[in-house]
The first five atom37 places (N, CA, C, CB, O) and aatype in JSON, in Angstrom:
{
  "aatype": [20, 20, 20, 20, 20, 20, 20, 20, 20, 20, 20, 20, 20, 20, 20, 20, 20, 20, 20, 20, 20, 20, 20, 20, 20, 20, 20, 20, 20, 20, 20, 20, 20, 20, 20, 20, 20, 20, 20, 20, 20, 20, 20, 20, 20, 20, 20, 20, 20, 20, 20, 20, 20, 20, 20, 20, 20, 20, 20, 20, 20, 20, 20, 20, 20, 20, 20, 20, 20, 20, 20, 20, 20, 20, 20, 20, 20, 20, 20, 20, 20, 20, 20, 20, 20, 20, 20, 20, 20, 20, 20, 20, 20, 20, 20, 20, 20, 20, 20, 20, 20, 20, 20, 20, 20, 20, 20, 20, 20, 20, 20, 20, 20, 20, 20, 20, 20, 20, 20, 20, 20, 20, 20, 20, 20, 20, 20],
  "atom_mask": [
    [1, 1, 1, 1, 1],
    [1, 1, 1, 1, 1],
    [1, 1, 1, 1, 1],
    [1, 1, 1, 1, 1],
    [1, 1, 1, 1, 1],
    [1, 1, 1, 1, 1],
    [1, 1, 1, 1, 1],
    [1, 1, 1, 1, 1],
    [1, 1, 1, 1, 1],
    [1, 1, 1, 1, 1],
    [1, 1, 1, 1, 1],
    [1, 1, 1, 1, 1],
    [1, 1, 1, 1, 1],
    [1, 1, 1, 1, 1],
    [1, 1, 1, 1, 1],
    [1, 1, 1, 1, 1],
    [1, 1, 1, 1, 1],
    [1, 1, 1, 1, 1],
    [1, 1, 1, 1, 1],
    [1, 1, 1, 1, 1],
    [1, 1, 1, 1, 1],
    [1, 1, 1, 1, 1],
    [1, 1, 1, 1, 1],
    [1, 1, 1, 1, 1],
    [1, 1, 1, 1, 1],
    [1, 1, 1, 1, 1],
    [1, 1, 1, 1, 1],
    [1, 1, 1, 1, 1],
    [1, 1, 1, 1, 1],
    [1, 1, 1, 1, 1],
    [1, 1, 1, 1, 1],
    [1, 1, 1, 1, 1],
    [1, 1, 1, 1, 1],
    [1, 1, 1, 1, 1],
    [1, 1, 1, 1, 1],
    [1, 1, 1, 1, 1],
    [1, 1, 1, 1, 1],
    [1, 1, 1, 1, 1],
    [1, 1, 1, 1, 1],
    [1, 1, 1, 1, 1],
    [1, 1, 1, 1, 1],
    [1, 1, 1, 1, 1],
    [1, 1, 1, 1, 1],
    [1, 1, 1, 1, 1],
    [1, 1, 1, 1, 1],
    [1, 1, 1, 1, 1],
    [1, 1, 1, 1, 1],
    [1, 1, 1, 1, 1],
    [1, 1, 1, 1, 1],
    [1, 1, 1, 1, 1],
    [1, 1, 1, 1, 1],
    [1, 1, 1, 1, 1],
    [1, 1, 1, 1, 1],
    [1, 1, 1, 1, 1],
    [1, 1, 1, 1, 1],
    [1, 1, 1, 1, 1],
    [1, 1, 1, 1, 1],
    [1, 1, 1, 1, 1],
    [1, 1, 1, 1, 1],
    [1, 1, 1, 1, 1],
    [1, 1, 1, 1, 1],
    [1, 1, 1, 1, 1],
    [1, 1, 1, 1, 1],
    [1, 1, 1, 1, 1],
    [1, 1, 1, 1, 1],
    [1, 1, 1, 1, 1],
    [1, 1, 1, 1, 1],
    [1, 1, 1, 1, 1],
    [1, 1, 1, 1, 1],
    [1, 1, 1, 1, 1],
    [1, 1, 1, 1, 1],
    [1, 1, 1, 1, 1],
    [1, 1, 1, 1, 1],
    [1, 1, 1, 1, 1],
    [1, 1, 1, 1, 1],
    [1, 1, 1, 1, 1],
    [1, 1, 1, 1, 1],
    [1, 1, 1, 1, 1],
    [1, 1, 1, 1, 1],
    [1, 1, 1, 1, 1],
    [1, 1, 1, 1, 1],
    [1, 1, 1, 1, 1],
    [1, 1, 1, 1, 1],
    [1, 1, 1, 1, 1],
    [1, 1, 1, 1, 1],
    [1, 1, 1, 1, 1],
    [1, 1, 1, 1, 1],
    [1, 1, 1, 1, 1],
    [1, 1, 1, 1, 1],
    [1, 1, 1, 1, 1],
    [1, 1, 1, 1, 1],
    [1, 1, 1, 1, 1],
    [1, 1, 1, 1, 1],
    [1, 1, 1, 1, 1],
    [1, 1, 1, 1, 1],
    [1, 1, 1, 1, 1],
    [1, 1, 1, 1, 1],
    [1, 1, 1, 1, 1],
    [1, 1, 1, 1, 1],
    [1, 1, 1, 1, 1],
    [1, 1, 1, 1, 1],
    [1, 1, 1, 1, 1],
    [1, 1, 1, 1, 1],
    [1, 1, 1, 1, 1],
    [1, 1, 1, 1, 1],
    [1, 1, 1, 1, 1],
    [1, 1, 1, 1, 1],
    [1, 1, 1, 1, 1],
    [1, 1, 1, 1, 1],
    [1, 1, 1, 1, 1],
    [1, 1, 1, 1, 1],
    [1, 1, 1, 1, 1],
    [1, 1, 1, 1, 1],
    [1, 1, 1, 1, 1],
    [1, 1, 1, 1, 1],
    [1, 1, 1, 1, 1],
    [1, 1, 1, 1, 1],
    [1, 1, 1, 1, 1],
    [1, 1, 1, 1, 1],
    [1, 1, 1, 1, 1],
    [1, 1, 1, 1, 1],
    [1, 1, 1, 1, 1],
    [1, 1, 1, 1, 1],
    [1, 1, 1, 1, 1],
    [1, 1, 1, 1, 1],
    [1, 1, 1, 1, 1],
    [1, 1, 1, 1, 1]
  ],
  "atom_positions": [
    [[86.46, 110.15, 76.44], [87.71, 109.61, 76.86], [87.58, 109.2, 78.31], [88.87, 110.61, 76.65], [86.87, 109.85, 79.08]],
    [[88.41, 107.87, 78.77], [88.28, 107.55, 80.13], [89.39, 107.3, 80.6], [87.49, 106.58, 80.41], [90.42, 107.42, 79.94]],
    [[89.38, 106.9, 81.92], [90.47, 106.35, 82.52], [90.28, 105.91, 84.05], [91.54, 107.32, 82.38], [89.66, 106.66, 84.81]],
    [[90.83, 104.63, 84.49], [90.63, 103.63, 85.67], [91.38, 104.39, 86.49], [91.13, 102.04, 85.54], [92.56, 104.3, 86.14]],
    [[91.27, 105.01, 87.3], [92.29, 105.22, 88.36], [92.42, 104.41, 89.57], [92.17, 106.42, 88.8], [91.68, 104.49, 90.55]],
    [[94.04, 103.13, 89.32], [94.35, 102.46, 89.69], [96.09, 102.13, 89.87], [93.58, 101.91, 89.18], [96.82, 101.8, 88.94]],
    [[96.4, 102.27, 90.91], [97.99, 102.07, 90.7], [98.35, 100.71, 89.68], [98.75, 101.8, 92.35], [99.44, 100.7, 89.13]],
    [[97.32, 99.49, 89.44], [97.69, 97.95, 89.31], [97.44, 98.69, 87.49], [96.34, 96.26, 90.29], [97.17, 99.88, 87.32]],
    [[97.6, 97.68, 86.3], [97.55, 97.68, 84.83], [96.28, 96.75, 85.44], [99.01, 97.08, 83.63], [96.29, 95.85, 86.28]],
    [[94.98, 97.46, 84.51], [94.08, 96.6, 84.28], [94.01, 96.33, 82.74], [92.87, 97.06, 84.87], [94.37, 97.21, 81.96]],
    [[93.57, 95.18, 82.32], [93.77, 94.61, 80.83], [92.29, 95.73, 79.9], [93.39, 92.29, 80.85], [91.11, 96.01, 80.14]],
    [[92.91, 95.91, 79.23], [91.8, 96.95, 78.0], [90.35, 96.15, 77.92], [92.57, 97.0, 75.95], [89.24, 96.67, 77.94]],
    [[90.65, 94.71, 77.82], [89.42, 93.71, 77.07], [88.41, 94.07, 78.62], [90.02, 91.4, 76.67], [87.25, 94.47, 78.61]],
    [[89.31, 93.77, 79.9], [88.32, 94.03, 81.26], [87.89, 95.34, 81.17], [89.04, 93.86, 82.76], [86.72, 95.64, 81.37]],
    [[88.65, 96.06, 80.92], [87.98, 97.53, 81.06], [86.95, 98.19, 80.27], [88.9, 98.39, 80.95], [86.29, 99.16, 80.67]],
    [[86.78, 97.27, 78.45], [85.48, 97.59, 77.9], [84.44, 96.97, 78.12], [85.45, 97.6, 76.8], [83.3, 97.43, 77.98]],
    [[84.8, 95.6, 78.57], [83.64, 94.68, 79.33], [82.92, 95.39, 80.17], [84.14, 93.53, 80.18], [81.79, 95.86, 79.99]],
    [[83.76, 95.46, 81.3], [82.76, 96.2, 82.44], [82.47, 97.51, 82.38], [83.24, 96.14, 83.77], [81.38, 97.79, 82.88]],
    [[83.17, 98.54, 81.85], [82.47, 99.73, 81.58], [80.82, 99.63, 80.4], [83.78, 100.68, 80.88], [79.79, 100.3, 80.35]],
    [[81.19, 98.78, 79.86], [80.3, 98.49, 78.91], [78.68, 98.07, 79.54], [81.01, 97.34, 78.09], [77.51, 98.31, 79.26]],
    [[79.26, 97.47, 80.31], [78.54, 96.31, 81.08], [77.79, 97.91, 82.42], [80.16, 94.57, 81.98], [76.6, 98.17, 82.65]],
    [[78.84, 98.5, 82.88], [78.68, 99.21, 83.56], [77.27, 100.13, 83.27], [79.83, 99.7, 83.6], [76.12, 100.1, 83.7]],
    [[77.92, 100.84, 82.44], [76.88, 101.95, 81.01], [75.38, 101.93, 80.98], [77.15, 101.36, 79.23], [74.53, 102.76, 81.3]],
    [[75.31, 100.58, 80.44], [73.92, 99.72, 80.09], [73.53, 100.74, 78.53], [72.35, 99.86, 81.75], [72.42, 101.23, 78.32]],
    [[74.64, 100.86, 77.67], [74.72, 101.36, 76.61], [73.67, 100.88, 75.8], [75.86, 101.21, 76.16], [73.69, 99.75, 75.31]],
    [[72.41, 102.01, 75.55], [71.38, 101.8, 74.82], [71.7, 101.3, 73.19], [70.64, 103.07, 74.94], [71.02, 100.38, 72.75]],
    [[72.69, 101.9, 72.36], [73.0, 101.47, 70.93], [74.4, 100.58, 70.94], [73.15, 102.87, 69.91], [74.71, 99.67, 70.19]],
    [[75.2, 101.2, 72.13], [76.66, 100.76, 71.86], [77.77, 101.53, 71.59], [76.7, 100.04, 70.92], [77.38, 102.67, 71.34]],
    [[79.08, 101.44, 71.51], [80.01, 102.1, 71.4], [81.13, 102.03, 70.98], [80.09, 102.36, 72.03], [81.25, 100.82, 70.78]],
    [[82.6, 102.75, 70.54], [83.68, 102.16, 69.96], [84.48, 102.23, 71.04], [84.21, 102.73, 68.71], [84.4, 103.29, 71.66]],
    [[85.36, 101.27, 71.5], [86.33, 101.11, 72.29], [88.07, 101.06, 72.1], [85.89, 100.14, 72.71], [88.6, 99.95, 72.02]],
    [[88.76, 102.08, 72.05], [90.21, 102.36, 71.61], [90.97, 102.13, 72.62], [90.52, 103.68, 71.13], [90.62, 102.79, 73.6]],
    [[91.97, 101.37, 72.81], [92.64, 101.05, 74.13], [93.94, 102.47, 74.4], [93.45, 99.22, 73.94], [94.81, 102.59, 73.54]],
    [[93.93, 102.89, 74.94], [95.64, 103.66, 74.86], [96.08, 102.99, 75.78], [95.99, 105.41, 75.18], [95.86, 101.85, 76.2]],
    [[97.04, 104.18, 76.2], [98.28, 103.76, 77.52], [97.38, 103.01, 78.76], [99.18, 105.52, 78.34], [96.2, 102.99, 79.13]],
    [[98.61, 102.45, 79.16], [97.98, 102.0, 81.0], [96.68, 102.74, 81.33], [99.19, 102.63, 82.48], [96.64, 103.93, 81.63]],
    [[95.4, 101.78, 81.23], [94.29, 102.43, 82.04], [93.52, 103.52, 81.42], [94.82, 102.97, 83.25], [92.55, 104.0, 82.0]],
    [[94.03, 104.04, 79.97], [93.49, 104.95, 79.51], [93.02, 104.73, 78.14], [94.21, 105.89, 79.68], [93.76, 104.24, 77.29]],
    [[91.43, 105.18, 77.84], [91.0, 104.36, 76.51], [90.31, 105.82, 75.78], [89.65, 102.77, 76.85], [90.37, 106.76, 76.58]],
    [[89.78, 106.15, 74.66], [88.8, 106.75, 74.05], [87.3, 105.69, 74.01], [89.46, 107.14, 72.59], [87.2, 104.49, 73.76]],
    [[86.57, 106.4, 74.27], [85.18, 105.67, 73.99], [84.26, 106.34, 73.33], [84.5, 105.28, 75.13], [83.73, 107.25, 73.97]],
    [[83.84, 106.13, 72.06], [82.79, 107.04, 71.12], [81.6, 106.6, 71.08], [83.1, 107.15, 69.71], [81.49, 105.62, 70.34]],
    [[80.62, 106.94, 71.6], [79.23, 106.47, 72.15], [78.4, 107.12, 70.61], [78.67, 107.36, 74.05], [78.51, 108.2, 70.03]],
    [[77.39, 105.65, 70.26], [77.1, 105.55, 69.09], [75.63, 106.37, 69.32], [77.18, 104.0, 68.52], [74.79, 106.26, 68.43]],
    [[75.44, 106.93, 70.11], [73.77, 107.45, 70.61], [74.32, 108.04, 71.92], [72.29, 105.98, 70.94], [74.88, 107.39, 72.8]],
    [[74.01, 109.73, 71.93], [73.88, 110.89, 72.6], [73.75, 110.79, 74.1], [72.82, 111.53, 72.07], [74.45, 111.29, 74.97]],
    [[72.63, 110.0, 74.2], [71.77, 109.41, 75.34], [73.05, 108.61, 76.37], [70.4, 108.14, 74.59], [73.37, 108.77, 77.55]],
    [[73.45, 107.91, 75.54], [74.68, 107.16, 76.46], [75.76, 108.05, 76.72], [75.39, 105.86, 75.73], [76.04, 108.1, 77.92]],
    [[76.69, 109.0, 75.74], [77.33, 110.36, 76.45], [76.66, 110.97, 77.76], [77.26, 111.56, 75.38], [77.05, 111.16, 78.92]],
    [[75.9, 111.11, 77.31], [74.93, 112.12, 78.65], [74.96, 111.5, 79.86], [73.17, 112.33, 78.42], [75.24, 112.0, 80.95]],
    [[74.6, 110.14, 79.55], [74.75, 109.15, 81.04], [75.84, 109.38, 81.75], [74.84, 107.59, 80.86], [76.05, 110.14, 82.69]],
    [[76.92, 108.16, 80.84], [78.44, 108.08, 81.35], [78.86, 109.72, 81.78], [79.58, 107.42, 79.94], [79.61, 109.86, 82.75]],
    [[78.41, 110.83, 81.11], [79.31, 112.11, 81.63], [78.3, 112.41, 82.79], [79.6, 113.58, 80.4], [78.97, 112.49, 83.81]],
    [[77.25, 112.56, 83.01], [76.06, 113.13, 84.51], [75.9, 112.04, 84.9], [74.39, 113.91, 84.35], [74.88, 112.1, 85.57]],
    [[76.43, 110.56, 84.92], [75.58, 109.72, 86.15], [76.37, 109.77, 87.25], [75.24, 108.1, 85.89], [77.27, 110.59, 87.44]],
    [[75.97, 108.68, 88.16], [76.87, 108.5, 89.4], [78.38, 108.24, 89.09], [76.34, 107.28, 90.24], [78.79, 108.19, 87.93]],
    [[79.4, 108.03, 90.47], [80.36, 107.54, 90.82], [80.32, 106.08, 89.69], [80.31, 107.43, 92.45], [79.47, 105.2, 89.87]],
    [[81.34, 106.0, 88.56], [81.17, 104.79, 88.43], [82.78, 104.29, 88.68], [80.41, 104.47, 87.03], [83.86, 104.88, 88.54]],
    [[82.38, 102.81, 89.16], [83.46, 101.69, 90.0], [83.66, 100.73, 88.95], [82.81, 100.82, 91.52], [82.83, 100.19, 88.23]],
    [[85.31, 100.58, 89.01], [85.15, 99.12, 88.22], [86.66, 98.51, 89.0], [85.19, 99.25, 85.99], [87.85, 98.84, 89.09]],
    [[85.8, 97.47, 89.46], [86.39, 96.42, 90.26], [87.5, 97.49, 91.38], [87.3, 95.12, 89.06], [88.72, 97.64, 91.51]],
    [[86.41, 98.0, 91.95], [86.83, 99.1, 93.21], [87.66, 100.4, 93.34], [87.48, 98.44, 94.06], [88.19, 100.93, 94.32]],
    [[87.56, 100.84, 91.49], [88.45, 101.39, 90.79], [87.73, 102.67, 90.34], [88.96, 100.48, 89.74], [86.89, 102.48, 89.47]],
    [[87.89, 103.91, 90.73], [86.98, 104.85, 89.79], [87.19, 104.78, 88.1], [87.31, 106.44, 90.25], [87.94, 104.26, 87.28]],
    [[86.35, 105.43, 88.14], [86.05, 104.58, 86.02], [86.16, 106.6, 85.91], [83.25, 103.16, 85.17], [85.39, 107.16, 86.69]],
    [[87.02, 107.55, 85.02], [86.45, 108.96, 85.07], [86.13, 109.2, 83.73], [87.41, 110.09, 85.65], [86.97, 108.72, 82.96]],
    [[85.09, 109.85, 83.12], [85.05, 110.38, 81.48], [85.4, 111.68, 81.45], [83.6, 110.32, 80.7], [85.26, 112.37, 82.46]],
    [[85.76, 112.04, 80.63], [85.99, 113.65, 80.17], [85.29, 113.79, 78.53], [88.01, 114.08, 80.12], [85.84, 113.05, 77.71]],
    [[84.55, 114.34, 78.17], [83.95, 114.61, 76.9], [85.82, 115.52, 76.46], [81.98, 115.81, 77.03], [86.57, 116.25, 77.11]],
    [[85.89, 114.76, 74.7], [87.16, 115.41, 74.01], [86.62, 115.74, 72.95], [88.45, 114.61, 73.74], [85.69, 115.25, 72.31]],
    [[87.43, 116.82, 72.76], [87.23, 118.01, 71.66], [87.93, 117.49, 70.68], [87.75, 119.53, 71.99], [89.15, 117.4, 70.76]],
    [[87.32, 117.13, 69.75], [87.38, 116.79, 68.24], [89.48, 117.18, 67.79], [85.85, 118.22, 67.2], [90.4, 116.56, 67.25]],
    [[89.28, 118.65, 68.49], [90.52, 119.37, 68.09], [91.96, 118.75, 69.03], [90.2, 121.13, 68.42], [93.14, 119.06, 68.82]],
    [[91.34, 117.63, 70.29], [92.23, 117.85, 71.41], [93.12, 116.25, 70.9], [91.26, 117.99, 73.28], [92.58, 115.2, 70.54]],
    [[94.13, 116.45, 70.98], [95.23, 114.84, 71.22], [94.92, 114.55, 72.67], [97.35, 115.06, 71.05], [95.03, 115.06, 73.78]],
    [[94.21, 112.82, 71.71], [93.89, 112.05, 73.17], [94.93, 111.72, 74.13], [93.29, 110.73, 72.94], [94.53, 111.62, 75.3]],
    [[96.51, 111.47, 73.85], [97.43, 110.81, 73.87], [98.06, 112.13, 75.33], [98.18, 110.51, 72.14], [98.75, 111.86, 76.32]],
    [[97.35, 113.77, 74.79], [97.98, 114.74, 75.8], [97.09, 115.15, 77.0], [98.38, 116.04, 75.07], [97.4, 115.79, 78.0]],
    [[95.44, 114.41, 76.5], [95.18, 115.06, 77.48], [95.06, 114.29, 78.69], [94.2, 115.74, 77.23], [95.25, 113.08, 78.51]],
    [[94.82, 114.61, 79.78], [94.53, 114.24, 81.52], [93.39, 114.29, 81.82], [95.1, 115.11, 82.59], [92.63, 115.25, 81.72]],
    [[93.14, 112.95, 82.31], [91.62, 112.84, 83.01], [92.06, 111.95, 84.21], [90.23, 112.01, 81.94], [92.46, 110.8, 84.38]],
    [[91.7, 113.57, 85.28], [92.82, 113.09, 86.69], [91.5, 114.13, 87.67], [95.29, 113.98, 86.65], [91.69, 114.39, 88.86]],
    [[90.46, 114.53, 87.07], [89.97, 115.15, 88.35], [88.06, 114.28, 88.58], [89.99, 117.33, 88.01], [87.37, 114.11, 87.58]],
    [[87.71, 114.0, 89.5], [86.27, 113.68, 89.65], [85.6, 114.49, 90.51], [86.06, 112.39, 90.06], [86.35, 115.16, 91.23]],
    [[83.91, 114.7, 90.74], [83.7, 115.16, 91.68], [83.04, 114.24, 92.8], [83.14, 116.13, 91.32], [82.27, 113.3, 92.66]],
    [[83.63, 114.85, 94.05], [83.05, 114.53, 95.38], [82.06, 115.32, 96.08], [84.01, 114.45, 96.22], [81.87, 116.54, 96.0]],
    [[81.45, 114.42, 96.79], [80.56, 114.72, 97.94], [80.79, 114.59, 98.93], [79.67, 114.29, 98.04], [81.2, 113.47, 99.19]],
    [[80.69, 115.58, 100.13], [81.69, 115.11, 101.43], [80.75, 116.2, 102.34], [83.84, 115.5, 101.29], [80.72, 117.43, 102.36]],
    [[79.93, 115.08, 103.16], [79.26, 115.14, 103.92], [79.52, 115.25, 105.28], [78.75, 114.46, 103.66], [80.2, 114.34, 105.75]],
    [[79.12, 116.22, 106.13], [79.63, 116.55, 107.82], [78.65, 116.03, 108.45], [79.82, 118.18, 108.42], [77.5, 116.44, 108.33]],
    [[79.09, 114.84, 109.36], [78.06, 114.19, 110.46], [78.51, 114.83, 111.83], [78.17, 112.37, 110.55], [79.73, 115.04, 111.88]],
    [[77.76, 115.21, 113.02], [77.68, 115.75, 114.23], [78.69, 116.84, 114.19], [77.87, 114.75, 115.31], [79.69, 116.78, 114.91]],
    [[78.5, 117.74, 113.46], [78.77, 119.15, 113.89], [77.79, 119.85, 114.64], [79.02, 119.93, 112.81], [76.57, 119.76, 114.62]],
    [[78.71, 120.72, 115.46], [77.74, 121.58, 116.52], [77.01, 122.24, 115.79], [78.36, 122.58, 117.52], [77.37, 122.75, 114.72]],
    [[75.46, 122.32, 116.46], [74.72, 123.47, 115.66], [75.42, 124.98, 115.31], [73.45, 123.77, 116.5], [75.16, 125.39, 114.17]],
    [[75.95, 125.54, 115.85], [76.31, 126.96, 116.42], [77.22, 126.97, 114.62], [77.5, 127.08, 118.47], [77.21, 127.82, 113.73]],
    [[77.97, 125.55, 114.75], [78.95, 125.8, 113.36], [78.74, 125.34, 112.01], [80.18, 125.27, 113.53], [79.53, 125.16, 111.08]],
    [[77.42, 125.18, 112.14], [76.75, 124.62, 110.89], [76.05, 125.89, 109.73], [75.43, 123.56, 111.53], [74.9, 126.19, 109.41]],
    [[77.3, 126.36, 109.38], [77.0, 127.46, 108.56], [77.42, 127.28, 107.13], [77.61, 128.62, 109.11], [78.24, 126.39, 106.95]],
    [[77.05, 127.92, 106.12], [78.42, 128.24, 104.83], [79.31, 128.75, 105.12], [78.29, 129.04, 103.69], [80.36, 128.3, 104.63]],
    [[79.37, 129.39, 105.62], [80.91, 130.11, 106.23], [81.6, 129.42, 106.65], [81.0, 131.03, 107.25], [82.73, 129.7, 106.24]],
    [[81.62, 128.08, 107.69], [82.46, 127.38, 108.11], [82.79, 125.86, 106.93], [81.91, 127.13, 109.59], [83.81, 125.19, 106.88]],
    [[81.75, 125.73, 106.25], [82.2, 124.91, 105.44], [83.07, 125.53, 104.65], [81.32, 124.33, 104.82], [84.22, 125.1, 104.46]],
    [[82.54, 126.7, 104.07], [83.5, 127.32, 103.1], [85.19, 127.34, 103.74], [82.89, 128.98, 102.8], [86.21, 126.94, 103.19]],
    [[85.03, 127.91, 104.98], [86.54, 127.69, 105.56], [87.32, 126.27, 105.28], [86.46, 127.83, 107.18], [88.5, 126.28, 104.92]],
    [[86.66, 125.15, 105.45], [86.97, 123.98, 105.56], [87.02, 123.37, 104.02], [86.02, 123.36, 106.53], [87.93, 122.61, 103.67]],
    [[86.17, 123.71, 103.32], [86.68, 123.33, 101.63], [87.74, 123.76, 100.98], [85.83, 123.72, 100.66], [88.46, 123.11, 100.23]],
    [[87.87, 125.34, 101.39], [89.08, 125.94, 100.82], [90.14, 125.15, 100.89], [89.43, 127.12, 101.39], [91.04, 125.19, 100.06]],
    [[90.12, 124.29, 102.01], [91.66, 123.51, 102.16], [92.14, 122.7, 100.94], [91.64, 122.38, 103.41], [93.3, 122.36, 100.67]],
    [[90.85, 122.43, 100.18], [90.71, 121.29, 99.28], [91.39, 122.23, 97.94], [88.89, 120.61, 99.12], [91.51, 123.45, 98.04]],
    [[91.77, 121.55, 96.82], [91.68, 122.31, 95.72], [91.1, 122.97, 94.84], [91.91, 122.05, 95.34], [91.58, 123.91, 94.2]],
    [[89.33, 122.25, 94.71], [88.56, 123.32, 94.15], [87.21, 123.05, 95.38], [88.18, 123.09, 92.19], [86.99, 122.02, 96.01]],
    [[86.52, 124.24, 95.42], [85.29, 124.55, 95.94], [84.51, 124.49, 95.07], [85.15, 125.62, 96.51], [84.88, 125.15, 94.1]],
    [[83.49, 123.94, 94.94], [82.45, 124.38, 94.04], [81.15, 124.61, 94.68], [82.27, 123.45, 92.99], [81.04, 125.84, 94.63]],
    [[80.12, 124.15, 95.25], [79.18, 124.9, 96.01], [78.48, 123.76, 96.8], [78.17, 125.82, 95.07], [78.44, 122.55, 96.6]],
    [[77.88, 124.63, 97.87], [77.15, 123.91, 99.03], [75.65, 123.63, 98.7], [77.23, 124.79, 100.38], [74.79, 124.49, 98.59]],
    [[75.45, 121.99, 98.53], [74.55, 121.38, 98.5], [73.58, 121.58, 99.6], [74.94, 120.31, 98.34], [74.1, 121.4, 100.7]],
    [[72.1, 121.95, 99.63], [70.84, 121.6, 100.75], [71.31, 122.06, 101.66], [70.36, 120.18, 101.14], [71.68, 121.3, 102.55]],
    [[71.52, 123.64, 101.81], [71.91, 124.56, 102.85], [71.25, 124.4, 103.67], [71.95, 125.76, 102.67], [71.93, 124.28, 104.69]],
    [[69.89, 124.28, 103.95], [68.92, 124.53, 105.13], [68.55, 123.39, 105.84], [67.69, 125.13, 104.71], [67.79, 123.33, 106.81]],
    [[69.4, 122.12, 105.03], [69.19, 120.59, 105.3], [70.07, 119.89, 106.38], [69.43, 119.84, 104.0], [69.89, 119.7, 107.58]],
    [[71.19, 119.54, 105.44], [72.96, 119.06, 106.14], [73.83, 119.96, 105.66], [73.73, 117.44, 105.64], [74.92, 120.11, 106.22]],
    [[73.45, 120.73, 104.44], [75.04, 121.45, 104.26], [76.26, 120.91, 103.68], [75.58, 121.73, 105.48], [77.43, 121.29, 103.74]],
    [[75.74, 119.97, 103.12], [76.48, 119.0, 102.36], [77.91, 120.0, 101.32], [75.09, 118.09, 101.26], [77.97, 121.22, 101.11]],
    [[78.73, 119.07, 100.93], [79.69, 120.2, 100.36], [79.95, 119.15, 98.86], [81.44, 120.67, 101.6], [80.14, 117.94, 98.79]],
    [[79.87, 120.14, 97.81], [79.96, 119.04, 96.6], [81.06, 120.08, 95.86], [78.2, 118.59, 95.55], [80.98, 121.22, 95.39]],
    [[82.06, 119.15, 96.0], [83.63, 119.54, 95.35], [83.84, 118.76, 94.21], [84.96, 119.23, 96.36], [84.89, 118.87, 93.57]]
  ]
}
């Protein structure tokens, strides 16, 4: 299941085009339009699930594109696909405060934490 997060109505036909297009869908896939911005997509080969759910940030027309894998059992119509993850990188912090501890202070603000990327590197924070 997907969805454009975009205040504007993008048209269903643009949104399987370029996700499609996006993908580079090895067999292909079925495309179900729902509400404003929100579609089911049933990927005809494994390989393309796996992509679309672990690849990068995908954009469509400056728009995050998000998947959520749905449970056979779940109504597409109830569920929400409203969260992505970020990477949020600290440029010129003082050495002295370049710890986990201070990132951790500083993520908490956010809604979820999930863990600190290349500790011994930049310290990167991937939420």
């Amino acid at each position: 299941m997907g969805r454009v997060v975009s205040s504007k109505e993008i048209s269903s036909h643009s949104i399987k085009a370029n996700a499609t297009r996006l993908l580079q869908l090895v067999i292909g896939c079925k495309f179900q339009p729902m509400v404003t911005n929100k579609f089911v997509i049933t990927f005809n080969h494994r390989l393309d699930l796996k992509h679309a759910m672990e690849g990068c940030l995908w954009l469509l027309d400056k728009n995050a594109l998000l998947f959520r894998d749905l449970n056979p059992r779940e109504d597409a119509n109830l569920v929400e696909v409203n969260k992505m993850t970020i990477i949020v990188r600290f440029h010129h912090v003082p050495t002295k405060k370049r710890s986990v501890e201070m990132i951790t202070q500083i993520a908490n603000r956010t809604e979820t934490f999930v863990e600190v990327l290349n500790e011994k590197k930049s310290l990167s924070l991937h939420s």
